[in-house]
N, C-alpha and C positions, 0 to 999 in steps of 0.2 A: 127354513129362513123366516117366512112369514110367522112361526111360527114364537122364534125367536124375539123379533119386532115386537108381535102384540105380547109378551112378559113383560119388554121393556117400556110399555107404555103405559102396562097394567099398575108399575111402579111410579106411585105419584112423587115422591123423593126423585126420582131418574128421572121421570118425566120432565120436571120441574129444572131439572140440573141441567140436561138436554137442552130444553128450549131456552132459559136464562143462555146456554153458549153459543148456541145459535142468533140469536138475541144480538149479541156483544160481538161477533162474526162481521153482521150485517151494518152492524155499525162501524167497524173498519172498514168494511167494501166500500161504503158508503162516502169514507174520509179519504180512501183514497182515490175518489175523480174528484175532489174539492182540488180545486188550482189556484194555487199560489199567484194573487194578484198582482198583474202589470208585466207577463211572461209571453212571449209570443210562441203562441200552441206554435203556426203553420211552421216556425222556424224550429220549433223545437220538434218538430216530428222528420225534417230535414236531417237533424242533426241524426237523430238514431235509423234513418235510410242510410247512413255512410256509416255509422260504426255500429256492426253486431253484437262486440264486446257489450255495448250500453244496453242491447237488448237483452243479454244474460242477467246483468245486474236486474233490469226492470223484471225478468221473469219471477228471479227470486223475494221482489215487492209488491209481486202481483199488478206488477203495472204501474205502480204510483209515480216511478220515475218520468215514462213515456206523458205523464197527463202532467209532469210536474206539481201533483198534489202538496198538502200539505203535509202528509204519510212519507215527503220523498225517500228517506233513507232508511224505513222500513226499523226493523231491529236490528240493525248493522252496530248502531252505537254500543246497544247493550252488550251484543255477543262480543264485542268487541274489550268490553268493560268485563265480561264474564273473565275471558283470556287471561288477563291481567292482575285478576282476583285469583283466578287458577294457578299462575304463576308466583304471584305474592306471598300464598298458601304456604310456598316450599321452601320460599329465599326468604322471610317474617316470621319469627319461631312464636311471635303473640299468635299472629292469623293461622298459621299450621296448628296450635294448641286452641284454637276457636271452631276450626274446623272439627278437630275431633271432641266435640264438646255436644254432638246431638244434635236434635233439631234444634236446640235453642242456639248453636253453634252458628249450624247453617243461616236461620233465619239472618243473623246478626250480621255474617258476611252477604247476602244478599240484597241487606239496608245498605252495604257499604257500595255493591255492584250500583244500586239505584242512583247512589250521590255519584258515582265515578262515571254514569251514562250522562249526565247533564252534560258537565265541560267536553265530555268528549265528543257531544253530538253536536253542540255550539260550534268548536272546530272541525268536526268533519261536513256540515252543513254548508261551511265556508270555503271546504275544498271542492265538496261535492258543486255547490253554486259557480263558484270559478272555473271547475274545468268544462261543465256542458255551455257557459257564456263565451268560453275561447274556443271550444268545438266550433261554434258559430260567431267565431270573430265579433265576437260582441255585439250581438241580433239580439241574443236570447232576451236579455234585460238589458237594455238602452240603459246606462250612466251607471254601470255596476260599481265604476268604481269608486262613486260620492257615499259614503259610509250611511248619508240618509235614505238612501235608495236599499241600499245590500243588507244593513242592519234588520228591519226588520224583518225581511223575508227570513234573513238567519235564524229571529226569533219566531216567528211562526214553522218555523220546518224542525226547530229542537222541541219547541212545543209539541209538533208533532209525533216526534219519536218517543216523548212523553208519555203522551195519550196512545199510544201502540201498546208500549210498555203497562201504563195500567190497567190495560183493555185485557191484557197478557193475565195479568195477576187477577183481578178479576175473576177471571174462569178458572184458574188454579185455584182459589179460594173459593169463590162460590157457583161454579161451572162444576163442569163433567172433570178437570182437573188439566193438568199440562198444557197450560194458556202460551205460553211463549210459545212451542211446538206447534199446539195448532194452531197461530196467527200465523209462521212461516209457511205450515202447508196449506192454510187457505192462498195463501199470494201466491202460491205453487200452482195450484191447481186453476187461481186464477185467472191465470196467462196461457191456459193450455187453449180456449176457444181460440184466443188473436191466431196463434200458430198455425195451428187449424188452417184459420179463414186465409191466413195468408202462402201456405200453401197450396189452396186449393184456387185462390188467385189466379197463381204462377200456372199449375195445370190448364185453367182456363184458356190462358194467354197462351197453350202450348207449348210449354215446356213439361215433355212427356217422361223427360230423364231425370228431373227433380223430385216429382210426384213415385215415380217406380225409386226410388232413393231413399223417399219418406214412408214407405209403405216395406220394405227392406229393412229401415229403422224400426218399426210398430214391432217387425217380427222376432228382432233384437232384444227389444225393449218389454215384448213378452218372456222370452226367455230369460232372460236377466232376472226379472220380475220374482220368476220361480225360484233362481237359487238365491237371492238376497231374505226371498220369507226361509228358505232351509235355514241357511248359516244363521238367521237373524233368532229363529226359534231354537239354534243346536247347543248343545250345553254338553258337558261331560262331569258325571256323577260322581264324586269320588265316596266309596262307602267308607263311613262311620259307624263304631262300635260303641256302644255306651254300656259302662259295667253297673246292672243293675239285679238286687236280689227277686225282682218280682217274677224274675224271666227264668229264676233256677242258675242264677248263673251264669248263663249260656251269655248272656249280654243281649242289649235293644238294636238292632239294628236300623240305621239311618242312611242319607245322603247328604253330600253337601255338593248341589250343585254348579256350575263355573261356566259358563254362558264361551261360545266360542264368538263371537263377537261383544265381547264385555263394556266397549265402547259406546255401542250404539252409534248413532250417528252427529255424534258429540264431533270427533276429529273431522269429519265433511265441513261442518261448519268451520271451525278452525282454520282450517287448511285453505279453505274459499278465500276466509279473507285475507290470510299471507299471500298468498299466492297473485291476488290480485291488486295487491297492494301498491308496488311496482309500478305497472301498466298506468294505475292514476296517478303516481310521480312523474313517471316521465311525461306527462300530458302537460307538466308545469316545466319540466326542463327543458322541452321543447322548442320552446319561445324563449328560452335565453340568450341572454350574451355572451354567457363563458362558452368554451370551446369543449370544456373539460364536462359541463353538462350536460352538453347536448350531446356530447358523445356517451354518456353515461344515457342517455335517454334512448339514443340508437343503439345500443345493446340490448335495454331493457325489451327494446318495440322488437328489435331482431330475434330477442332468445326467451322472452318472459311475457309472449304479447296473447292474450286468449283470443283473440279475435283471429292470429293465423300462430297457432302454437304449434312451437318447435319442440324437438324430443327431448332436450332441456326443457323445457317446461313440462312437459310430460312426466318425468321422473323426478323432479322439484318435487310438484306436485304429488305424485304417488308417495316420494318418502316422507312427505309433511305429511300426510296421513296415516302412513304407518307410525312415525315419531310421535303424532298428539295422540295416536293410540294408547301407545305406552305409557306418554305421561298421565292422560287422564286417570287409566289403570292403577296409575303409581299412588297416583291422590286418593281413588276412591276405593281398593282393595289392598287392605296390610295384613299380610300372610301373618307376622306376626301376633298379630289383633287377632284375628282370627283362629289361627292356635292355642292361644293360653287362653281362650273361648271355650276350643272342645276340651282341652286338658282342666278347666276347673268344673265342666260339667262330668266328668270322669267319664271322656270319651277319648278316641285314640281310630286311627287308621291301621288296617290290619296291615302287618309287615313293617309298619314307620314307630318311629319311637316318639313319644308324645314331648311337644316342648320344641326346642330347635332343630329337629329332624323333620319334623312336620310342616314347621312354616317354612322350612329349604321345600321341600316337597310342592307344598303349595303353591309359592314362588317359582320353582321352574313349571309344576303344569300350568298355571295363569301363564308365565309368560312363552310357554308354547303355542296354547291357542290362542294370545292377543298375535303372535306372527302371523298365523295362519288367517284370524279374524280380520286382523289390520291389513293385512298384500290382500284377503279375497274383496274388502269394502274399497281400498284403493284401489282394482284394478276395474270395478263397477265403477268407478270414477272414472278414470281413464279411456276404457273402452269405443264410448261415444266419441269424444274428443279424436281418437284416432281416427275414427268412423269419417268424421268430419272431414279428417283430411282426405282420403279417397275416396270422398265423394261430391256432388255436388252442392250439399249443407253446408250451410256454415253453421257454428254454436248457436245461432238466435234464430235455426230453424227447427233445432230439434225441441219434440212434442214437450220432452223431459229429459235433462242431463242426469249422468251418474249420479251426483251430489243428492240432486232433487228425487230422484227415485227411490233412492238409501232414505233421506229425512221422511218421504212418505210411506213408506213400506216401517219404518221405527213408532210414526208416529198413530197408524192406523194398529199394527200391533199393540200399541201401547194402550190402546182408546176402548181395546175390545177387551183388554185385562181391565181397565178400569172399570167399564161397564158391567163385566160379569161381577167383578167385586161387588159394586153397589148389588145387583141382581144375589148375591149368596145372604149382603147383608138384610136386602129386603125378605129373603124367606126365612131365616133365622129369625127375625123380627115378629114372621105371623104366626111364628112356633109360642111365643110366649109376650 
C-alpha cells in the first residue's frame, strides 16, 4: 500500500491532479458552514431534533442543510436535471440522435443539464425554504413571506447549487475526474463524524440498547460493504472470435465484457429523489384547506413517509431501483450498436449468428444481469431501512444508508481505475 502511494506521488501530472481535487473539496466544505443570512441557527437545529427524515437529506449534503448554508440543496437540482435529460433522450428523437453522436454528443447534452439546473434550483430553493420555515411555524426566517426577505436567499442558495455544480466540473476537467461523484461522496462521508458524536451522546446519557444497535449496524454495514465491491467488480465475459489470417485461421480470440451491476450507482440517485419527493409535498398539503389535500398528505406521511417507512415504501422504493436500472441500461448499452460493431470488425460469438442473433443474445444477457445487478443494489438500499425498523435507529442514525454506501463503494472503485489509468499513462510516458 505504502508502496502504491509513494508511485502515486512520484507522479507529478497525478500529483498535481490529486491535490488541484482536493483543493476544490475543501472549498465546498468550506461553503457549506457559510449560513445563509438572517436564519435562526437555534430554531433551525430544533427543527431537525423533530424530524430525522431532514437529517437524511442533510447527510446526503454533508450537512449543509442542518447549518442552512449557502450549499443548502447540494446537487439535488442537477441530478434532478440529469433525470429529465435521461428521459428527454428517449421521448426527443433530436436529443436521442445527440446522444449517440460521441463525446461531442454528450458534451452538448450536459450544456443543456447545466441550463436545465438554474430554473430548477430557483424552484426547488423555494420549496426547500418553505417547508423547513413551516416545520418551524415560521421561526426559521421571520417575514418569509415578503418576497423582499425570501427572494434573495433564493438567490443566493441557487447560486449556491451553482457553485457545487462547477466545483463538480472542475475536477472532472482538471482534477483526478468524476467531480459530481465525488462532491456527493464527500457530503457522505461528511456527515458520518456528527452520527458518530451523536450516537455516542445517547451511550453517554445511557442508553445502552441504542449504542449495542449501532454497533449491530457497523457489523451489517461491514458485510454489506463486501458484497456490494463483489457485485460492483463482477462482469460476465462473453467470448469473441475474430476471423483473422495472422492467427492461421484458427481466429483471434477476445472478450467482451458486461458488468453485473451496469448501472452503477446511477438508479440510487434516481430513486432517492422519487421516492422522497412526496414526503416534501405533503409538508405543503399539510396546512391546507382542502379536505381532499390533506387527506392526500396523510397518505403520503402514512404509506411514503422515510422518517417512519412503511413496506409501501419499501418496495416503491426497491422497484424504482430496479426500473431506473433498466432504463439507464436502455440509454447507455445498444445491443444493437454493439453487434454490427463486432460483425464489421469480422467478429462473431461462438454458436450465435453474427448480426440480429447477436444483439437478441446480447440484449437478454445485459438484461439478466441488470435483474440480478438491479434486486442485489436495491436490496442494499433497503436493508438498513428495514433495520431501522426493529430497532432502536431511526434513518438519521445510521453511520451510512444503503443509497450512500452503494454511491461510496461506485465512486472509490471508480477513483482507483482513474488513478491507475493516469499511473499506466505516466509510465508509458518515461518509456519514450
Amino acid at each position: 500500500m505504502f508502496k502504491y502511494f509513494k508511485q502515486i506521488w512520484r507522479s507529478a501530472t497525478l500529483r498535481r491532479k490529486i491535490l488541484f481535487t482536493l483543493s476544490i473539496l475543501l472549498v465546498f466544505r468550506v461553503a457549506a458552514h457559510i449560513t445563509v443570512p438572517g436564519v435562526n441557527i437555534a430554531e433551525l437545529k430544533s427543527i431537525f431534533d423533530q424530524n430525522s427524515l431532514l437529517g437524511v437529506f442533510s447527510a446526503m449534503t454533508g450537512g449543509s442543510m442542518e447549518r442552512f448554508s449557502i450549499v443548502l440543496m447540494g446537487l439535488a437540482p442537477y441530478i434532478n436535471a440529469s433525470i429529465i435529460m435521461q428521459l428527454m433522450t428517449v421521448v426527443i428523437p433530436k436529443l436521442e440522435a445527440l446522444s449517440k453522436e460521441g463525446i461531442e454528443g454528450r458534451r452538448q447534452i450536459n450544456k443543456y443539464t447545466r441550463w436545465l439546473t438554474i430554473p430548477l434550483a430557483f424552484l426547488q430553493s423555494y420549496g426547500m425554504i418553505l417547508l423547513l420555515n413551516q416545520s418551524s411555524q415560521g421561526r426559521l426566517i421571520p417575514g418569509a413571506g415578503d418576497l423582499g426577505i425570501i427572494l434573495p436567499i433564493m438567490l443566493i442558495v441557487t447560486a449556491g447549487t451553482i457553485l457545487v455544480m462547477w466545483l463538480g466540473e472542475l475536477i472532472t476537467e482538471m482534477g483526478i475526474g468524476n467531480g459530481i461523484s465525488l462532491i456527493i461522496f464527500t457530503g457522505i462521508i461528511a456527515g458520518i463524524p456528527t452520527i458518530f458524536g451523536r450516537i455516542l451522546g445517547t451511550f453517554q446519557a445511557g442508553d445502552t440498547t441504542k449504542m449495542a444497535h449501532f454497533l449491530l449496524f457497523i457489523i451489517l454495514t461491514l458485510v454489506l460493504l463486501v458484497f456490494v465491491v463483489i457485485i460492483s467488480e463482477g462482469q460476465r465475459n462473453i467470448p469473441i472470435t475474430y476471423a483473422t489470417r495472422a492467427t492461421g485461421g484458427k481466429g483471434e480470440k477476445s472478450v467482451l465484457p458486461i458488468r453485473v451491476n451496469q448501472a452503477g450507482m446511477i438508479p440510487i440517485i434516481f430513486a432517492i429523489s422519487m421516492v422522497t419527493f412526496p414526503s416534501v409535498i405533503a409538508q405543503f398539503f399539510s396546512v391546507s384547506n382542502s379536505g381532499a389535500l390533506q387527506a392526500t398528505a396523510d397518505f403520503i406521511n402514512k404509506y411514503l413517509n422515510a422518517n417512519n417507512p412503511s413496506y409501501f415504501y419499501l418496495i416503491t422504493y426497491f422497484l424504482l431501483i430496479v426500473a431506473f436500472s433498466y432504463f439507464y441500461v436502455s440509454v447507455t448499452f445498444n445491443p444493437d450498436n454493439v453487434a454490427e460493431t463486432i460483425q464489421k470488425r469480422g467478429g462473431f460469438i461462438p454458436g450465435i449468428r453474427p448480426g440480429r442473433q447477436t444483439a437478441e443474445f446480447l440484449g437478454k444477457t445485459s438484461s439478466h444481469l441488470n435483474l440480478f445487478g438491479g434486486s442485489f443494489i436495491a436490496l442494499v438500499a433497503v436493508v438498513p431501512i428495514i433495520f431501522t425498523k426493529y430497532t432502536t435507529l431511526s434513518p438519521g442514525d445510521l453511520i451510512i444508508s444503503g443509497a450512500g454506501l452503494i454511491i461510496m463503494v461506485g465512486v472509490v472503485l471508480e477513483l482507483i481505475r482513474q488513478i491507475d489509468a493516469q499511473l499506466v499513462m505516466h509510465d508509458y510516458e518515461k518509456l519514450y
